[in-house]
N, C-alpha and C positions, 0 to 999 in steps of 0.2 A: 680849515678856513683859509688857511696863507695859500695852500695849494691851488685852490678856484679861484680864488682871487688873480693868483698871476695865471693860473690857464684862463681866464676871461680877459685878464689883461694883454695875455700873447694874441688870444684871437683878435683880439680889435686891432691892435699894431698891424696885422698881416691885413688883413681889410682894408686899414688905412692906405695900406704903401699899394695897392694896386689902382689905377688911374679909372675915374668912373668913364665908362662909352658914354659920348656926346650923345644928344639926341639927332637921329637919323631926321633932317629936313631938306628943305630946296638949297640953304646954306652948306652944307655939306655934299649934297648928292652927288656921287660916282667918285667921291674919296674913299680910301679903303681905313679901316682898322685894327690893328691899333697903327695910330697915326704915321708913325716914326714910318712905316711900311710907304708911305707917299712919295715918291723920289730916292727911292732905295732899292732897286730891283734884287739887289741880291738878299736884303732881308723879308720883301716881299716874297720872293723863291721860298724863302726857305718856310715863312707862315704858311705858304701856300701849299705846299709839303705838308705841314705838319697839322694842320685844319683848323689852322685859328683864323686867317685870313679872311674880315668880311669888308663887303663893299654896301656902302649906299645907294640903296635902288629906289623906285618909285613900281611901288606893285598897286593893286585895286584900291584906287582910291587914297592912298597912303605910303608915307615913306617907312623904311623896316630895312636892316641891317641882314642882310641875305649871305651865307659863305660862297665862297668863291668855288672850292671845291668842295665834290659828293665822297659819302664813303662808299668805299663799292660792297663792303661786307652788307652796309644797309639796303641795298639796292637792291641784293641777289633774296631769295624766297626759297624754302627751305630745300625745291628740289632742285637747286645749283642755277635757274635759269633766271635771267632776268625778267621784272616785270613787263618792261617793254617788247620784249621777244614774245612773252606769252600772248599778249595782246595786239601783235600787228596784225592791223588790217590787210595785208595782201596773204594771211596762212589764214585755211580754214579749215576747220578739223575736219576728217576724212567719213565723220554720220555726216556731216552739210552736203559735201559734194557728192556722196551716192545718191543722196534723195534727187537733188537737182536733177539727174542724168534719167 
């Protein structure tokens, strides 16, 4: 019983001690997160590195806490290329252009 009591009691302390994110508004917009990062380029660099870096945007309708940087592992599709490479409008797969001719 003494055991969950203090692992209940540690998890809340760690909770505790982490800073909640503001709410993303017109008060805040085009600040980044976590705070400290605003007037700090070099710990900016380094959130921005490391992909915690987010910024306040104004996307559809609404404001929302966007990251600053993408992961490229996420980006890529299982057979190595990216999605935007598969789907540019200036390539077209080579059954399109026999027909056409």
């Amino acid at each position: 019983m003494r055991q969950a009591f203090l692992l209940i009691l540690i998890a809340v302390s760690c909770l505790a001690e982490t800073p909640e994110k503001p709410r993303c508004n017109s008060a805040n917009h085009a600040r980044f997160w976590p705070d400290e990062a605003n007037g700090n380029p070099a710990l900016m660099r380094k959130l921005a590195q490391s992909g915690e870096l987010e910024i306040c945007s104004y996307g559809t309708w609404k404001y929302k806490w966007v990251p600053v940087t993408r992961n490229v592992k996420r980006m890529l599709n299982r057979s190595g290329q990216s999605k935007s490479a598969q789907n540019s409008p200036n390539e077209t797969p080579i059954e399109d252009n026999e027909r056409r001719r």
